[in-house]
mmCIF file of the N, C-alpha and C atoms, coordinates in Angstrom:
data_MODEL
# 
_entry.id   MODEL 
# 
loop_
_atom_site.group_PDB 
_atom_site.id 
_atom_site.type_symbol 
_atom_site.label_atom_id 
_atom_site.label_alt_id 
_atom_site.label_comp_id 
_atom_site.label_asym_id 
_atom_site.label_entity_id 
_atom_site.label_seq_id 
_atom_site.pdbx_PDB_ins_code 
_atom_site.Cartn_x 
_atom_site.Cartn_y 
_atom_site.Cartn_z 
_atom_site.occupancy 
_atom_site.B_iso_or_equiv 
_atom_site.pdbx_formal_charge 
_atom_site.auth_seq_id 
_atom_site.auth_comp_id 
_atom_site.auth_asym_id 
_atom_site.auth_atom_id 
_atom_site.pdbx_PDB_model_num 
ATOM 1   N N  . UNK A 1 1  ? 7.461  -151.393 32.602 1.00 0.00 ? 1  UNK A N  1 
ATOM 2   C CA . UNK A 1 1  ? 7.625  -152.744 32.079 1.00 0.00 ? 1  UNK A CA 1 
ATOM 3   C C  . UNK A 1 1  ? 6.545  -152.996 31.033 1.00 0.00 ? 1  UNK A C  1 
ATOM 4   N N  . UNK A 1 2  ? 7.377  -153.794 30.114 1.00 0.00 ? 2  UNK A N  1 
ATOM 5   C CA . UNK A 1 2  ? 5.587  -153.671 28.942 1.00 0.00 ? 2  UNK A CA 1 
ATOM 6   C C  . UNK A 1 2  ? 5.412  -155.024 29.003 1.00 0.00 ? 2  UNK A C  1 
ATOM 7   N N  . UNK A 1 3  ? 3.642  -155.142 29.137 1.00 0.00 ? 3  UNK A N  1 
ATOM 8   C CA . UNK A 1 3  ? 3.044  -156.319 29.718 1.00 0.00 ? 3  UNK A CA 1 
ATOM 9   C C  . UNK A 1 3  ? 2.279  -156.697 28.546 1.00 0.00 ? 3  UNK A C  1 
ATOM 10  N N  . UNK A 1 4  ? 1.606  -157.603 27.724 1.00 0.00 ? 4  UNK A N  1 
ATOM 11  C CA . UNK A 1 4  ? 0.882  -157.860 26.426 1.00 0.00 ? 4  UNK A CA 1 
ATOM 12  C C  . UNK A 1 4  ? 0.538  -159.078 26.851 1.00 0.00 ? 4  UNK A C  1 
ATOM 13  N N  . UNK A 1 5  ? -1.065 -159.484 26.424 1.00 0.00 ? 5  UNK A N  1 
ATOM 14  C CA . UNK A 1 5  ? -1.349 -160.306 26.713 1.00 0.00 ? 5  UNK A CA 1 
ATOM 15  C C  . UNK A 1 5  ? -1.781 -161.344 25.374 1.00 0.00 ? 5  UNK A C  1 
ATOM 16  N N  . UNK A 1 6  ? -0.307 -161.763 24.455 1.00 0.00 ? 6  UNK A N  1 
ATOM 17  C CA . UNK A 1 6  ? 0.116  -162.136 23.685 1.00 0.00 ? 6  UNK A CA 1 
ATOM 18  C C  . UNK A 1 6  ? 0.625  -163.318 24.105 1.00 0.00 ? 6  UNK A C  1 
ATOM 19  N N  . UNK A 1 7  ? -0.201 -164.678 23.899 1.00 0.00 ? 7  UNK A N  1 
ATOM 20  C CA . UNK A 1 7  ? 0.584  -165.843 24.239 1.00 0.00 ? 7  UNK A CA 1 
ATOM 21  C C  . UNK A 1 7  ? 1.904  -166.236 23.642 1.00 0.00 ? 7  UNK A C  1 
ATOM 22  N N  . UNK A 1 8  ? 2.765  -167.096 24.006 1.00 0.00 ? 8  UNK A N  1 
ATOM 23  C CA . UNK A 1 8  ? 4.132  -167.850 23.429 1.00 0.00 ? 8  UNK A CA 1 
ATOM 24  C C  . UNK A 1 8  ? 3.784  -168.240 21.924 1.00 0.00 ? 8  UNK A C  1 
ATOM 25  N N  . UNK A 1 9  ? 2.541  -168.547 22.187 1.00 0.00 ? 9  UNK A N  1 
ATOM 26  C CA . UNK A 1 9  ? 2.346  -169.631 20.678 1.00 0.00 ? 9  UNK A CA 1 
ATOM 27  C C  . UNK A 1 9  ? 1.917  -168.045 19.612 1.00 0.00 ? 9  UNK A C  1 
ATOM 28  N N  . UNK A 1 10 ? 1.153  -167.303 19.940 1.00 0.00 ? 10 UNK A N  1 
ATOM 29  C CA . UNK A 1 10 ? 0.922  -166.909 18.982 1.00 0.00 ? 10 UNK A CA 1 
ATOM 30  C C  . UNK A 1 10 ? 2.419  -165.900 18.668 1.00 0.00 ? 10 UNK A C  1 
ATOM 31  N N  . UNK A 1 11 ? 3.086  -165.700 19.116 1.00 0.00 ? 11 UNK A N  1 
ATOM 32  C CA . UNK A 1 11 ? 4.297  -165.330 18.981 1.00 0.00 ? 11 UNK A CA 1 
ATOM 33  C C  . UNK A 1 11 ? 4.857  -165.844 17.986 1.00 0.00 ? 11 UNK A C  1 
ATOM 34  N N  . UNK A 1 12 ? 5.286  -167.162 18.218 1.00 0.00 ? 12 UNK A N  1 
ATOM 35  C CA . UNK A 1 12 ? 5.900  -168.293 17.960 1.00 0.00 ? 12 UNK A CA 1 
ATOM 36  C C  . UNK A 1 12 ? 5.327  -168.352 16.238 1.00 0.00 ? 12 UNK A C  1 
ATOM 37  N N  . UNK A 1 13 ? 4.010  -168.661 16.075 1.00 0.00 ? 13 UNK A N  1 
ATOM 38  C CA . UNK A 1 13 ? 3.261  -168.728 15.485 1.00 0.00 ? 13 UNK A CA 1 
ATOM 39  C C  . UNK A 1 13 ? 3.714  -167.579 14.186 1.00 0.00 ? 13 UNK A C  1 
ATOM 40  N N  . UNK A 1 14 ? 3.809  -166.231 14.464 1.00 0.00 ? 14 UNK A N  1 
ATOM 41  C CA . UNK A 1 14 ? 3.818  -165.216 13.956 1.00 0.00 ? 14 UNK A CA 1 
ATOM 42  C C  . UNK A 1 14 ? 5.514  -164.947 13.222 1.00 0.00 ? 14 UNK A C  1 
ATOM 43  N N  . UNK A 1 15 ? 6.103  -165.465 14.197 1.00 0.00 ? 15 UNK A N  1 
ATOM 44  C CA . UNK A 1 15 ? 7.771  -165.540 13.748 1.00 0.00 ? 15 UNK A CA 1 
ATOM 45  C C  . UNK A 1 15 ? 7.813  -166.397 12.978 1.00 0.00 ? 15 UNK A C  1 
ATOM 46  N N  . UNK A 1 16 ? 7.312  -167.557 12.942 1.00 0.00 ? 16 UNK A N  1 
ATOM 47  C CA . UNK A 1 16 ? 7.527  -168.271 12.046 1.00 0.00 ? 16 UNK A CA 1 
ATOM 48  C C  . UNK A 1 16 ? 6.975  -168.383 10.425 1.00 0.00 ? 16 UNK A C  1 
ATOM 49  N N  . UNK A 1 17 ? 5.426  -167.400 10.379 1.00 0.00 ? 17 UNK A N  1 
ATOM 50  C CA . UNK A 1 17 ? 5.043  -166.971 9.441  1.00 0.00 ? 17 UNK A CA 1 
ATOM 51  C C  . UNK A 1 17 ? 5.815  -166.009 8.810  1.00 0.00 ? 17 UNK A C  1 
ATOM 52  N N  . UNK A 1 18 ? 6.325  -165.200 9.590  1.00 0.00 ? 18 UNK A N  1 
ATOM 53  C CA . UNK A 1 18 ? 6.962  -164.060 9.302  1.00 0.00 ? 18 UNK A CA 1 
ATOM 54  C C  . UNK A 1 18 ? 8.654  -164.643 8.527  1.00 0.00 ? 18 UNK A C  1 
ATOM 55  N N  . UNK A 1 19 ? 9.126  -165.343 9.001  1.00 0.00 ? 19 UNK A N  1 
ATOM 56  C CA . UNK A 1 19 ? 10.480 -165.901 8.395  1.00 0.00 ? 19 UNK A CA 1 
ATOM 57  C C  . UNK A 1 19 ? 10.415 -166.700 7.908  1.00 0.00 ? 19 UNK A C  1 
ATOM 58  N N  . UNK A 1 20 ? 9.129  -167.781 7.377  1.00 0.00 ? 20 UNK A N  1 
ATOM 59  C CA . UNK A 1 20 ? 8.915  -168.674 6.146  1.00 0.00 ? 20 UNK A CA 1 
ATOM 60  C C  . UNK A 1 20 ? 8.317  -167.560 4.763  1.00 0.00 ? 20 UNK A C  1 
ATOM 61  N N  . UNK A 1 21 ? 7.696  -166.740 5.182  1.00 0.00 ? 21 UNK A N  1 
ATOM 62  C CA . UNK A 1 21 ? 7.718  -165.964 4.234  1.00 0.00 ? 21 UNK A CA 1 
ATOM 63  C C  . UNK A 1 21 ? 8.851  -165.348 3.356  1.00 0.00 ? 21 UNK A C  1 
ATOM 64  N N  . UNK A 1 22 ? 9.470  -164.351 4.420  1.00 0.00 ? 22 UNK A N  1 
ATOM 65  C CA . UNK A 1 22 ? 10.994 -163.680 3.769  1.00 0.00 ? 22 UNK A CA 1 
ATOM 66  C C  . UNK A 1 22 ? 11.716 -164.890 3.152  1.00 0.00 ? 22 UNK A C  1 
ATOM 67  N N  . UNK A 1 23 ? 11.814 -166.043 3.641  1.00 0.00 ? 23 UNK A N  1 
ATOM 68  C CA . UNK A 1 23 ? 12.555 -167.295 2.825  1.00 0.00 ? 23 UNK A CA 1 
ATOM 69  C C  . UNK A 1 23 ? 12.126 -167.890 2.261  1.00 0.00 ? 23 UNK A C  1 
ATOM 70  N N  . UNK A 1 24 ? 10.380 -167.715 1.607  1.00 0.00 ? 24 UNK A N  1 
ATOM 71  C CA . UNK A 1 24 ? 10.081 -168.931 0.863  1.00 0.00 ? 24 UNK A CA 1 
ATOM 72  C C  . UNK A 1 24 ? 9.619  -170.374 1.134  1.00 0.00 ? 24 UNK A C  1 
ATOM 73  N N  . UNK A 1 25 ? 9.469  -169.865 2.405  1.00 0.00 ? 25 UNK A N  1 
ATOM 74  C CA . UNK A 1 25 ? 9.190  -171.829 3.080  1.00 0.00 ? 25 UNK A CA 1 
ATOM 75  C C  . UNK A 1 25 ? 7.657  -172.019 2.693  1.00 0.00 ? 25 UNK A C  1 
ATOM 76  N N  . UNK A 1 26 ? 7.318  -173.422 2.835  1.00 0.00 ? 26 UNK A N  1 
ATOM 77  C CA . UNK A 1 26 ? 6.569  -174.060 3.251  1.00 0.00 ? 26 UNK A CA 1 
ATOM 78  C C  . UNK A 1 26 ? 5.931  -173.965 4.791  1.00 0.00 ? 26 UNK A C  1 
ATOM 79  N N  . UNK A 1 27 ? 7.261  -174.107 5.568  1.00 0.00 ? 27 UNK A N  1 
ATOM 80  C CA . UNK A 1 27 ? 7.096  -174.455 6.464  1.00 0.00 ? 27 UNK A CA 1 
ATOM 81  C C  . UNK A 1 27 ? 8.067  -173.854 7.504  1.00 0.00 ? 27 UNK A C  1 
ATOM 82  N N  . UNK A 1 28 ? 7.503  -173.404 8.868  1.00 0.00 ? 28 UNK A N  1 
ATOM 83  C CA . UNK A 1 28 ? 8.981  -172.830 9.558  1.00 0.00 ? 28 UNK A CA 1 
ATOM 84  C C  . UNK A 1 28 ? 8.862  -173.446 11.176 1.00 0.00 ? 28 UNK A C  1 
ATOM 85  N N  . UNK A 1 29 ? 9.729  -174.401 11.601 1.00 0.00 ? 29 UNK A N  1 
ATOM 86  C CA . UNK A 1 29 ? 9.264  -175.525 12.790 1.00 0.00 ? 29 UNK A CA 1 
ATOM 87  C C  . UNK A 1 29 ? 10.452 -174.803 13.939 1.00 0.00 ? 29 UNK A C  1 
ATOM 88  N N  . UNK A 1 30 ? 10.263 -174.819 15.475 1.00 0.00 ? 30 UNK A N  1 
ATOM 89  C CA . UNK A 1 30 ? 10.865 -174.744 16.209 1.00 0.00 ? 30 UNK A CA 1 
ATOM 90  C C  . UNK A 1 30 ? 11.296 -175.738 17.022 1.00 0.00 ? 30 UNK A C  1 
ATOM 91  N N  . UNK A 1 31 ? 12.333 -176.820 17.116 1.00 0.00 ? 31 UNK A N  1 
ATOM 92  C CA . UNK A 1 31 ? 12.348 -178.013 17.768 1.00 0.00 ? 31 UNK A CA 1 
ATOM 93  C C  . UNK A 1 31 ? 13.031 -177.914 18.944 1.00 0.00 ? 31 UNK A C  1 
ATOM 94  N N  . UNK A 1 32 ? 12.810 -179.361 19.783 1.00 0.00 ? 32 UNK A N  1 
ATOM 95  C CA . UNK A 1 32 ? 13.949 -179.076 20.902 1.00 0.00 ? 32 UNK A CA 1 
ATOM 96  C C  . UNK A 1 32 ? 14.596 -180.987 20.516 1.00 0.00 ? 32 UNK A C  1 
ATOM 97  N N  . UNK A 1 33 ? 15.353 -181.135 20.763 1.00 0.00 ? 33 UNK A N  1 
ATOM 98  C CA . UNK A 1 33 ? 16.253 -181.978 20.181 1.00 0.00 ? 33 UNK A CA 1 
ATOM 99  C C  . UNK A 1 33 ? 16.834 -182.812 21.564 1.00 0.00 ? 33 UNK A C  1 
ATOM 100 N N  . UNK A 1 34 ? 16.007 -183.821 21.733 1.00 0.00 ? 34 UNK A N  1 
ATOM 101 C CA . UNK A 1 34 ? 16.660 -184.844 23.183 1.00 0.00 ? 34 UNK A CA 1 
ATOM 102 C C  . UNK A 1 34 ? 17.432 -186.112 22.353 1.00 0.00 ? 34 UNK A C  1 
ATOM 103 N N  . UNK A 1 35 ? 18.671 -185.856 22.539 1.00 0.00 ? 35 UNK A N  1 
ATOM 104 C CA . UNK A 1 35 ? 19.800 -187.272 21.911 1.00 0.00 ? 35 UNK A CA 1 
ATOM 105 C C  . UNK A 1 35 ? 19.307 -188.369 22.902 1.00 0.00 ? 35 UNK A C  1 
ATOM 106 N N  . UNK A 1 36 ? 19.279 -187.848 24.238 1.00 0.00 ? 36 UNK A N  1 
ATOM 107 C CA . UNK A 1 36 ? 18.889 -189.050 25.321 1.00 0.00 ? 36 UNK A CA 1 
ATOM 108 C C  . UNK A 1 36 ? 17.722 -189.972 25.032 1.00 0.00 ? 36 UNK A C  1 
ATOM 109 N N  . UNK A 1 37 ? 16.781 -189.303 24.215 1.00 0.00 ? 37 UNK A N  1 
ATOM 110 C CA . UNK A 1 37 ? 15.123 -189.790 24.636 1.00 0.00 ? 37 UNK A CA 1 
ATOM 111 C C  . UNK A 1 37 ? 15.020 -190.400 22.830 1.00 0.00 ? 37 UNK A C  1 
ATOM 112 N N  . UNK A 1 38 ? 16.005 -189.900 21.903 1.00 0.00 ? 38 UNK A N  1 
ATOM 113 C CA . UNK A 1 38 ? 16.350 -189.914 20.357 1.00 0.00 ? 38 UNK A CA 1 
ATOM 114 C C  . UNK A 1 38 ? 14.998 -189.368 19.867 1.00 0.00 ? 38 UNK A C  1 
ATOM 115 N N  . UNK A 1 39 ? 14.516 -187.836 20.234 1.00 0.00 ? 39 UNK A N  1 
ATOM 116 C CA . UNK A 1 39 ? 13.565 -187.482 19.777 1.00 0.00 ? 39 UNK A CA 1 
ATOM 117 C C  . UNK A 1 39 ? 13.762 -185.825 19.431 1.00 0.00 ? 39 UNK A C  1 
ATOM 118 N N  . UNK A 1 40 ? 12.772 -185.582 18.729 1.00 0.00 ? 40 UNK A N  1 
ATOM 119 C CA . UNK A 1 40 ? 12.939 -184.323 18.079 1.00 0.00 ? 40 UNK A CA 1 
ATOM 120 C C  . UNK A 1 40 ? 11.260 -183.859 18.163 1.00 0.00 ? 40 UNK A C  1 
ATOM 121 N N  . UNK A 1 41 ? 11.512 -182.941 19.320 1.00 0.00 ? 41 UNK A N  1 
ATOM 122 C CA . UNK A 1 41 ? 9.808  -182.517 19.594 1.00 0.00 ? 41 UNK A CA 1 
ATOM 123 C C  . UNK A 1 41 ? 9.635  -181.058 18.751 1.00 0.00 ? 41 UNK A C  1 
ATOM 124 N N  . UNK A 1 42 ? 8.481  -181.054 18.120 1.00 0.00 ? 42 UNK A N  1 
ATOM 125 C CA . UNK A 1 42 ? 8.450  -179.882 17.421 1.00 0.00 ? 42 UNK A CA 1 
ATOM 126 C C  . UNK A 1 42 ? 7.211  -178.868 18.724 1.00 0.00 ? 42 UNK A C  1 
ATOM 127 N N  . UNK A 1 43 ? 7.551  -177.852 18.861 1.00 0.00 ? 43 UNK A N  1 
ATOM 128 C CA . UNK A 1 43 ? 7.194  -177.350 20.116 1.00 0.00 ? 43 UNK A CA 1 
ATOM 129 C C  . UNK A 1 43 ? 6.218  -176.329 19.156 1.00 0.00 ? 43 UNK A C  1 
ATOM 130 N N  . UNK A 1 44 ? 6.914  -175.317 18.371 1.00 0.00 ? 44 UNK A N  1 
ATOM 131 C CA . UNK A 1 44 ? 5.809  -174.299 17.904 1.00 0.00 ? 44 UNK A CA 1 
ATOM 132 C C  . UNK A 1 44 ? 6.472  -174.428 16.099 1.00 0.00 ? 44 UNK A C  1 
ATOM 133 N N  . UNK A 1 45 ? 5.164  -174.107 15.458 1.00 0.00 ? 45 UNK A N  1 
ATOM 134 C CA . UNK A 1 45 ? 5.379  -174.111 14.459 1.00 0.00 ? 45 UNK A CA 1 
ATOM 135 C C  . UNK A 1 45 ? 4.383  -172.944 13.372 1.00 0.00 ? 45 UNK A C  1 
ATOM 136 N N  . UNK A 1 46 ? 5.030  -173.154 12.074 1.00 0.00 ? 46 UNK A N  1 
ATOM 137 C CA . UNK A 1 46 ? 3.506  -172.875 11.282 1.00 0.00 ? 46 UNK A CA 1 
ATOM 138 C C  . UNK A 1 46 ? 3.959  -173.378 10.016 1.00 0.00 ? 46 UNK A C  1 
ATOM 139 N N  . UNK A 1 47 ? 2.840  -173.191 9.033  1.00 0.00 ? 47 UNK A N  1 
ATOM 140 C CA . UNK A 1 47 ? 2.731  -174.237 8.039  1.00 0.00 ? 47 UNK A CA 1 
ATOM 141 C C  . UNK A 1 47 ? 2.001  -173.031 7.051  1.00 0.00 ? 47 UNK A C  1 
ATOM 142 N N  . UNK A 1 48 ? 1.863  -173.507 5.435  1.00 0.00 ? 48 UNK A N  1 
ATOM 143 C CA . UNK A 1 48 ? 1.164  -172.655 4.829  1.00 0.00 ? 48 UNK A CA 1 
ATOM 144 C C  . UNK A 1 48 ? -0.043 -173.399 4.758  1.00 0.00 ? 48 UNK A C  1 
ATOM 145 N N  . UNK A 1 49 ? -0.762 -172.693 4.559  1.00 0.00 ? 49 UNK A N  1 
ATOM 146 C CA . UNK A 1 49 ? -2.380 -173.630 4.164  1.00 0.00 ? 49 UNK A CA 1 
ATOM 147 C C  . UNK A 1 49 ? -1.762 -174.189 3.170  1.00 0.00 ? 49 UNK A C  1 
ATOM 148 N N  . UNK A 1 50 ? -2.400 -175.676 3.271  1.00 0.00 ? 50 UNK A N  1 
ATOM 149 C CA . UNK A 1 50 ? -2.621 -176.714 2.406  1.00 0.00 ? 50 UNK A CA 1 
ATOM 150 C C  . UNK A 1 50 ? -1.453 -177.784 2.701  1.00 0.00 ? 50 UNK A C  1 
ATOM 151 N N  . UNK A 1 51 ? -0.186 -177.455 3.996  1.00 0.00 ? 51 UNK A N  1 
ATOM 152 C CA . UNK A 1 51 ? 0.792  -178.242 4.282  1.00 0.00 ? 51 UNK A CA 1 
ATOM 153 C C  . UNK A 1 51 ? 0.413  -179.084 5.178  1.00 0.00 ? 51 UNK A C  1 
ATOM 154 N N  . UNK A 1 52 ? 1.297  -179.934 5.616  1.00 0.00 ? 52 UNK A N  1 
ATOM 155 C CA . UNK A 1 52 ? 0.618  -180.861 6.806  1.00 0.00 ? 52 UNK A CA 1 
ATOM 156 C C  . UNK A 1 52 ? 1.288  -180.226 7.816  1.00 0.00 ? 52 UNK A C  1 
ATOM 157 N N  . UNK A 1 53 ? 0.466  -180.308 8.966  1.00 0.00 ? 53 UNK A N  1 
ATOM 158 C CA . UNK A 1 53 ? 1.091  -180.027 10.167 1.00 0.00 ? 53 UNK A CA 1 
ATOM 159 C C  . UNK A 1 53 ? 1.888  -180.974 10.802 1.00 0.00 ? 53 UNK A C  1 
ATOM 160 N N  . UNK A 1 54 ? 2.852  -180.439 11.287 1.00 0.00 ? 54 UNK A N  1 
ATOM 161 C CA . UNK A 1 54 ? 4.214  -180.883 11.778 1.00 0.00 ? 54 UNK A CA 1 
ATOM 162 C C  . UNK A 1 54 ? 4.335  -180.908 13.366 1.00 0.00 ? 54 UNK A C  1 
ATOM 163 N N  . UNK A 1 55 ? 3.508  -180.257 14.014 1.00 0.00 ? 55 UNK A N  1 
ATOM 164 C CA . UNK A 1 55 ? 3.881  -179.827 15.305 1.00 0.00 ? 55 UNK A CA 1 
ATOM 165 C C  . UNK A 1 55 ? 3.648  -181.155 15.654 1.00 0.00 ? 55 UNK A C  1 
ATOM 166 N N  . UNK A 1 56 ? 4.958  -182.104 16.333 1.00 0.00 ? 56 UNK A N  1 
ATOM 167 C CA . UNK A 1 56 ? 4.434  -183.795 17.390 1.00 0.00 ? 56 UNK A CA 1 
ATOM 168 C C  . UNK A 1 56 ? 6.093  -184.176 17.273 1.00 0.00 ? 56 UNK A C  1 
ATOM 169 N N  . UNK A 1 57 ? 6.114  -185.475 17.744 1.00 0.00 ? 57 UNK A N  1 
ATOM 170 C CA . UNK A 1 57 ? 7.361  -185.532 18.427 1.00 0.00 ? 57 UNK A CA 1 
ATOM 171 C C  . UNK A 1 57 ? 7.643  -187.026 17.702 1.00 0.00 ? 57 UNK A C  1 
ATOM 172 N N  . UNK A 1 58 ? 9.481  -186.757 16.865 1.00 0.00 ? 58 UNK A N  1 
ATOM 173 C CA . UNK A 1 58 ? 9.857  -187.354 15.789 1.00 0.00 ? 58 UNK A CA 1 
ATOM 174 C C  . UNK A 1 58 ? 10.492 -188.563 16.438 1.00 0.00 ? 58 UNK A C  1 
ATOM 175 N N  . UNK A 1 59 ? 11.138 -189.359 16.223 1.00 0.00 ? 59 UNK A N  1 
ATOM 176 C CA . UNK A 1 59 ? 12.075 -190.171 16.746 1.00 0.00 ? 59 UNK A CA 1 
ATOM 177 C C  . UNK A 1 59 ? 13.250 -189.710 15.904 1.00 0.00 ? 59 UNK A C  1 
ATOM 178 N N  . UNK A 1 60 ? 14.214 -189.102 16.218 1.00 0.00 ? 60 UNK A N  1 
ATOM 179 C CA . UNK A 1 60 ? 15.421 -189.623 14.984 1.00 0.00 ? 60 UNK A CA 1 
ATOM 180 C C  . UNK A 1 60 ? 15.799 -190.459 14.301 1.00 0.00 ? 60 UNK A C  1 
ATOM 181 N N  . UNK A 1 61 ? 15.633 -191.443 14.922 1.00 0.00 ? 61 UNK A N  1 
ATOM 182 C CA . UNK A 1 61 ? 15.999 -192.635 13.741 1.00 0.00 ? 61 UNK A CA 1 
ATOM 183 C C  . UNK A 1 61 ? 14.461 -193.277 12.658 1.00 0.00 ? 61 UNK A C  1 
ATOM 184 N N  . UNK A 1 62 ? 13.866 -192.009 12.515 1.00 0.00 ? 62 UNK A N  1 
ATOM 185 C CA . UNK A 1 62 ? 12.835 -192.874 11.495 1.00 0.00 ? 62 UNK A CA 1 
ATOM 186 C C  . UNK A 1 62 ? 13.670 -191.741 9.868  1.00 0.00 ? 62 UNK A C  1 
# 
């Protein structure tokens, strides 16, 4: 079994550098999306230097 003692985030972190790059982003956000609660939590993210950080929890209707 392969065991790494590689947290979620820096994972997270790394995928998302990794596929804002190949596409050009700014920015590459992972959300989870509650219609019930009308919120949009950004769970893991990354950003390029000099962007604002995004990772916090949206309301939909703003």
């Amino acid at each position: 079994m392969f065991e790494s003692n590689i947290s979620l985030d820096e994972i997270m972190t790394s995928v998302g550098a990794k596929l804002g790059d190949h596409l050009a982003m700014n920015s590459c956000l992972f959300c989870e999306v509650d219609e019930d609660a009308d919120t949009i939590t950004t769970s893991y993210g990354w950003t390029r230097a000099g962007e604002p950080n995004l990772v916090r929890t949206f309301k939909t209707s703003e």
